[in-house]
C-alpha positions as CSV (number, residue, x, y, z in Angstrom):
1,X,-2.6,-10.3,13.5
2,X,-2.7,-11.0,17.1
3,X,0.3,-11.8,20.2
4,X,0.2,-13.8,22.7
5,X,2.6,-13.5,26.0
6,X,2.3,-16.4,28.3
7,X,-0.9,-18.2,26.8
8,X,-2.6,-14.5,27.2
9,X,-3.8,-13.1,24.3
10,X,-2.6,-9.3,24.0
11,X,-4.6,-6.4,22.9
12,X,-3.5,-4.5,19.3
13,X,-2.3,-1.9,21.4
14,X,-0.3,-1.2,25.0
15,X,-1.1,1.6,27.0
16,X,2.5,3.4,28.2
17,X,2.6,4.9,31.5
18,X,6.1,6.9,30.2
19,X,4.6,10.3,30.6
20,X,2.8,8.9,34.3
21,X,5.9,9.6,36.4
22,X,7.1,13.1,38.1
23,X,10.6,14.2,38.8
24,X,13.5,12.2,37.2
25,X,12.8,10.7,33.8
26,X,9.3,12.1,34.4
27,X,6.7,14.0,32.4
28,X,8.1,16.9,33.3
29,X,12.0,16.4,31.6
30,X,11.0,14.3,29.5
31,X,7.5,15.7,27.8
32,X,7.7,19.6,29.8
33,X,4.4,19.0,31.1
34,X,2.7,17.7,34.2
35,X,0.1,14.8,34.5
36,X,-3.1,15.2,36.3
37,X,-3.4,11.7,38.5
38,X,-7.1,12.0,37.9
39,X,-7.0,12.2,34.6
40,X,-4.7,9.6,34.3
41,X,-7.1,7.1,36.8
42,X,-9.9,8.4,34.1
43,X,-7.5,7.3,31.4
44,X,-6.8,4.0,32.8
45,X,-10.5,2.8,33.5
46,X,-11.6,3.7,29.9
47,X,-8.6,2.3,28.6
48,X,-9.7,-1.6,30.6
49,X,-13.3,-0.6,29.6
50,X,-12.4,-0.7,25.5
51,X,-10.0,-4.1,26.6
52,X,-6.8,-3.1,26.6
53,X,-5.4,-4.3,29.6
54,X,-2.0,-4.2,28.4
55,X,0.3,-1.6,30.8
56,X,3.6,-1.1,30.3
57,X,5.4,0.8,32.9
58,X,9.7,1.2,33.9
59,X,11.1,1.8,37.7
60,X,13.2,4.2,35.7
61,X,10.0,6.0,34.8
62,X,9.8,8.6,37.4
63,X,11.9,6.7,39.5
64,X,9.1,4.7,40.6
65,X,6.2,7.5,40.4
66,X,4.9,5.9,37.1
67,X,4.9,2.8,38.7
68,X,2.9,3.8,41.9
69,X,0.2,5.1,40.0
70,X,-0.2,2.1,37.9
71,X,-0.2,0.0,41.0
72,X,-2.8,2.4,42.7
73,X,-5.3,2.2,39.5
74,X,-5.1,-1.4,39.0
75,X,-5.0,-2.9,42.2
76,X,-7.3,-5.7,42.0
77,X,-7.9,-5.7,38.3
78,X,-6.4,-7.8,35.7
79,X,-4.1,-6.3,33.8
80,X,-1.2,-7.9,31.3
81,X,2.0,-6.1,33.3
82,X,5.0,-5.2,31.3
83,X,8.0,-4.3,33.8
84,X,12.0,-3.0,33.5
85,X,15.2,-3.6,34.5
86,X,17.3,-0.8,33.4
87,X,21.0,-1.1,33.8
88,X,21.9,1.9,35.6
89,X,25.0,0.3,37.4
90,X,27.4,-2.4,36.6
91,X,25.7,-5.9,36.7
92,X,25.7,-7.8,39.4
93,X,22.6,-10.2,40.4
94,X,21.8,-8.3,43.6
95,X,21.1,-5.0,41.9
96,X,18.7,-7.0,39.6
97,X,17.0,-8.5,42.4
98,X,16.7,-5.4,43.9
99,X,15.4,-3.6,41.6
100,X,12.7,-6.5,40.6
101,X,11.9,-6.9,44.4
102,X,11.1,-2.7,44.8
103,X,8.7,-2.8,41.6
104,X,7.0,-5.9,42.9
105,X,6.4,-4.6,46.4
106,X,4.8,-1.6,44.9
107,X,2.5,-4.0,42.8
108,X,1.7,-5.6,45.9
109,X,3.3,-8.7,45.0
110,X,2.3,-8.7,41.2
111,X,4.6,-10.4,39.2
112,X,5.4,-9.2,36.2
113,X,4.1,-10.5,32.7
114,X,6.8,-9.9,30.7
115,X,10.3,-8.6,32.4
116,X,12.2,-6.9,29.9
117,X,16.2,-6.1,29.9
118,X,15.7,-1.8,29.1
119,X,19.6,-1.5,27.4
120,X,21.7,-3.9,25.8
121,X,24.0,-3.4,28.8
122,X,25.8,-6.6,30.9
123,X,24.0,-8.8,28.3
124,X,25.4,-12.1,29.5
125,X,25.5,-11.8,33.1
126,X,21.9,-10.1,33.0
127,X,20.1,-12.3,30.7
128,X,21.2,-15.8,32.7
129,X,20.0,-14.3,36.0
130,X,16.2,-13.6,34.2
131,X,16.4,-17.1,33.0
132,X,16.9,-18.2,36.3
133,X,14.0,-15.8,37.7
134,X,11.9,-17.0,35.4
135,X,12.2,-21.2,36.6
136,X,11.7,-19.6,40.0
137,X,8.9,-17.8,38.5
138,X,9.0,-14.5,39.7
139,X,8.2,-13.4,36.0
140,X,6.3,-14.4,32.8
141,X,8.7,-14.3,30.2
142,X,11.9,-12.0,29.3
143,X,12.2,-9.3,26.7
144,X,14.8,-7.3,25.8
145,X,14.6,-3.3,24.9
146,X,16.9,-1.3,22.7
147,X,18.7,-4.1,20.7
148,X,20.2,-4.7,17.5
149,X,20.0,-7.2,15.3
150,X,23.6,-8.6,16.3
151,X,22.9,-7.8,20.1
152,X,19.2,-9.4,19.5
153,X,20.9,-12.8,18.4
154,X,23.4,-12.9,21.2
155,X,20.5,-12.5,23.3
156,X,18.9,-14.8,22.0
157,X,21.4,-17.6,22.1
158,X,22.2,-17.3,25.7
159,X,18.5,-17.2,26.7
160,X,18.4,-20.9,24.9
161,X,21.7,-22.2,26.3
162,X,19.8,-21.5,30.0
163,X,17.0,-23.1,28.5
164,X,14.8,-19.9,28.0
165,X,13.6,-18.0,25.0
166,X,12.8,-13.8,24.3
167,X,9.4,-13.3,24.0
168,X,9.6,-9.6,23.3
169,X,12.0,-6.9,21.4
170,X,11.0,-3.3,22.5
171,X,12.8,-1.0,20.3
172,X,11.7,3.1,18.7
173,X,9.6,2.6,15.7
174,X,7.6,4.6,14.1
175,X,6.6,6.5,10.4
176,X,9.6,8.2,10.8
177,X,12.4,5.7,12.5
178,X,12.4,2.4,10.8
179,X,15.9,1.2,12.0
180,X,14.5,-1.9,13.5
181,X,13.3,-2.6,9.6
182,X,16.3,-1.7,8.0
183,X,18.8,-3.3,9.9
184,X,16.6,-6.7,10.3
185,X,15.0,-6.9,13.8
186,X,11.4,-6.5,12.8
187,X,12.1,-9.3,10.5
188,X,13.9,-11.4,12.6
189,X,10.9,-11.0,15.2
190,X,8.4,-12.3,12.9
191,X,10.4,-15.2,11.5
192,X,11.1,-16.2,15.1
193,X,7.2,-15.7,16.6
194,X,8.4,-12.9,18.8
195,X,6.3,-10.0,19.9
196,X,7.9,-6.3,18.4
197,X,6.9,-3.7,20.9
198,X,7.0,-0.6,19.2
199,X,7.6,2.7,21.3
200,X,7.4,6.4,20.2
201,X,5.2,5.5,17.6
202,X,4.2,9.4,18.2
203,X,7.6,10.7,18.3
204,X,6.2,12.0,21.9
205,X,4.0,14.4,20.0
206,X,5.5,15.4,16.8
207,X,3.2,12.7,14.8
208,X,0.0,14.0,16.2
209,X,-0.4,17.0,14.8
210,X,-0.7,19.4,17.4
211,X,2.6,20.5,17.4
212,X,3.9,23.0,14.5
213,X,6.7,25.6,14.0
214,X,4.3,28.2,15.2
215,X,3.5,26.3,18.2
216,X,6.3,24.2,19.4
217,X,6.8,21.3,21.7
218,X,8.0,22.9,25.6
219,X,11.4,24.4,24.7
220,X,13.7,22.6,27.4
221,X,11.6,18.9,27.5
222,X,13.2,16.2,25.6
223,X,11.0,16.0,22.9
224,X,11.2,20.0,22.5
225,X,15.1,19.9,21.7
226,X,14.6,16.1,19.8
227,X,11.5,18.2,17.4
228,X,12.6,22.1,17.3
229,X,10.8,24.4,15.2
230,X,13.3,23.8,11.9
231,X,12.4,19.9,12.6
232,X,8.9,20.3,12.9
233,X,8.5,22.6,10.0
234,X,10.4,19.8,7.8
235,X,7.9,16.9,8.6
236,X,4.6,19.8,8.3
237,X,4.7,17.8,4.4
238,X,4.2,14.5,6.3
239,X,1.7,15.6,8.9
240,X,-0.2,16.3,6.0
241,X,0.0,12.9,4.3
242,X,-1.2,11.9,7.5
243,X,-4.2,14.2,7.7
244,X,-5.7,12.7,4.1
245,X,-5.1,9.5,4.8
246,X,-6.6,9.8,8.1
247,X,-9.8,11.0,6.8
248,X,-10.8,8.4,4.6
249,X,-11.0,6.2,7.8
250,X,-12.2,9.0,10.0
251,X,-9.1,8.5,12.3
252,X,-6.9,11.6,13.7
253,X,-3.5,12.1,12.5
254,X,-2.1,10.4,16.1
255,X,-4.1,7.6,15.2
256,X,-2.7,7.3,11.6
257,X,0.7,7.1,13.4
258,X,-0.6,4.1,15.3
259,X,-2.6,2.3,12.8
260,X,1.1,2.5,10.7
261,X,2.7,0.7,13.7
262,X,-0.4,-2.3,14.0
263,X,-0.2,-2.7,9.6
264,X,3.5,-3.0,9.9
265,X,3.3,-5.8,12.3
266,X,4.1,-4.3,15.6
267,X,2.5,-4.0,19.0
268,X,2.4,-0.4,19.4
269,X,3.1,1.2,23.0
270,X,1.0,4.5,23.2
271,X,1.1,6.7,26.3
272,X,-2.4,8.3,27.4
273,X,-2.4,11.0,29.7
274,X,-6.3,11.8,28.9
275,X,-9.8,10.0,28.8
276,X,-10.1,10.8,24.8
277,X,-7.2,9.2,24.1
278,X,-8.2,6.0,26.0
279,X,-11.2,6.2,23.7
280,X,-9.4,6.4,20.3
281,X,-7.4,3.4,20.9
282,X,-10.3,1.0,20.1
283,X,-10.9,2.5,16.5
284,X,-7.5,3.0,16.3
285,X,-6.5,-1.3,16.7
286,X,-9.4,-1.8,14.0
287,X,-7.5,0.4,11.0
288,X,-5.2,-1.3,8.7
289,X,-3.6,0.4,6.3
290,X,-3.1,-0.2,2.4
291,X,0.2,-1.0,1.0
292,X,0.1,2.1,-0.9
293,X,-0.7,4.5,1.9
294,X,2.0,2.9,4.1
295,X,4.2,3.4,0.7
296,X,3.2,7.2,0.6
297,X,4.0,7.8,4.1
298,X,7.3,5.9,4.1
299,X,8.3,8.0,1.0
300,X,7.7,11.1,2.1
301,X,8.9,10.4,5.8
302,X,11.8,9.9,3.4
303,X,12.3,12.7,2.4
304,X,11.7,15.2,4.9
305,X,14.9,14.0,6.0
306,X,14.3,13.7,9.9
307,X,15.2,10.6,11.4
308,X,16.0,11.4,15.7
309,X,17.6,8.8,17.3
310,X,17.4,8.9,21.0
311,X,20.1,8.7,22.7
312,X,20.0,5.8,24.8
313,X,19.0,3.9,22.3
């Protein structure tokens, strides 16, 4: 299966810049670690050397630090740019604009690909202004990130009545939240040609294997209260799955994760932080699962009974 945004086809897999950013919303809060920008340029040339040239980035990420470095490392290079507006005030056009205009002057005046609405927050008011953004063309197309099925259809209608359409849902998803699944937005996606971006396909490192009971995530990060030790040692079962399956097509357990996402239909979003992980994302878009092993994971994602919801989501 392949996506197209704009008449440009996508890779099987978006690099996320989430864990890019310092201080607020940052690596540090957020993942209780700290990125090393060299590693991170490294990251970013392997990743455009294998062809993805997808980079999806948020001026909430960091506050803008995620943002610079994306700008720094692809000045001059063609990338597919996946920008958002996060609602952190109440709507008003001017807010939107502003926020668009300070993530475009840190691209240098690259517009974005795909402009995405981060919260089902001043739907209406929000939505119509993007509409008119994009007839001015200041962006590519809109998305919209952390919807519902019900929130996804309003959406959707008032993007037509201004003569628009969504190109994109951006929602969690992974082996262990299927919500867009169960309550009908992956479906909805695929009956309407629209792109599902799935993030947190990792579960910010709980599906990769490294972390366990014995050695946990960083204690006060977000993923180290959202996967503490009791929640780690429930999906250990799971991890394990993972592992078998993984070695009948030589992939990592991380990778498994992934190649879930791409056999389920989605665009997965994975952050890199490190050159190695740039290089497993090309054997990672070839992997397709059988029905059976997504079956087996799905069952016993089941019943370890963790499901975290986020809570902005």
């Amino acid at each position: 299966m392949s996506f197209e945004i704009n008449g440009k086809k996508l890779p099987a897999i978006a690099v996320g810049t989430w864990a890019w950013g310092s201080g607020m919303n940052g690596n540090g809060i957020v993942f209780g670690s700290k990125a090393d920008p060299e590693k991170l340029r490294e990251s970013f040339d392997t990743a455009m050397k294998s062809g993805f040239n997808l980079f999806d980035t948020a001026a909430v990420y960091g506050m803008g630090s995620a943002e610079k470095l994306l700008a720094q490392f692809s000045a001059n290079k063609d990338i597919i740019y996946s920008e958002k507006y996060t609602p952190l005030k109440k709507y008003s056009a001017d807010r939107v604009d502003k926020m668009y205009s300070d993530s475009v002057e840190i691209f240098s005046g690259r517009k974005p690909d795909i402009y995405w609405l981060h919260q089902p927050k001043y739907i209406e008011g929000t939505l119509a202004h993007l509409c008119e953004m994009k007839k001015e063309g200041k962006i590519g197309s809109i998305g919209v990130s952390n919807f519902d099925l019900g929130q996804l259809k309003l959406a959707d209608k008032i993007v037509k009545e201004h003569g628009c359409k969504i190109s994109g849902v951006q929602n969690h998803f992974s082996i262990l939240y299927r919500a867009s699944e169960e309550n009908g937005v992956l479906k909805w996606c695929k009956d309407n040609g629209v792109v599902f971006f799935a993030y947190m396909v990792l579960e910010q490192g709980a599906l990769t294997g490294k972390f366990t009971a014995k050695n946990p995530m960083p204690m006060f990060s977000r993923r180290g209260m959202a996967f503490n030790k009791s929640r780690l040692k429930k999906i250990e079962p799971l991890l394990e799955k993972m592992k078998t399956v993984g070695e009948s097509y030589g992939i990592s357990v991380s990778q498994v994760a992934a190649a879930y996402a791409i056999s389920k239909g989605t665009l997965p979003i994975i952050g890199i932080t490190k050159p190695y992980q740039a290089e497993e994302l090309a054997k990672t878009a070839s992997v397709r699962l059988s029905d059976d092993e997504i079956k087996l994971l799905e069952k016993t994602a089941g019943e370890t009974g963790v499901k975290v919801k986020a809570g902005w989501e």
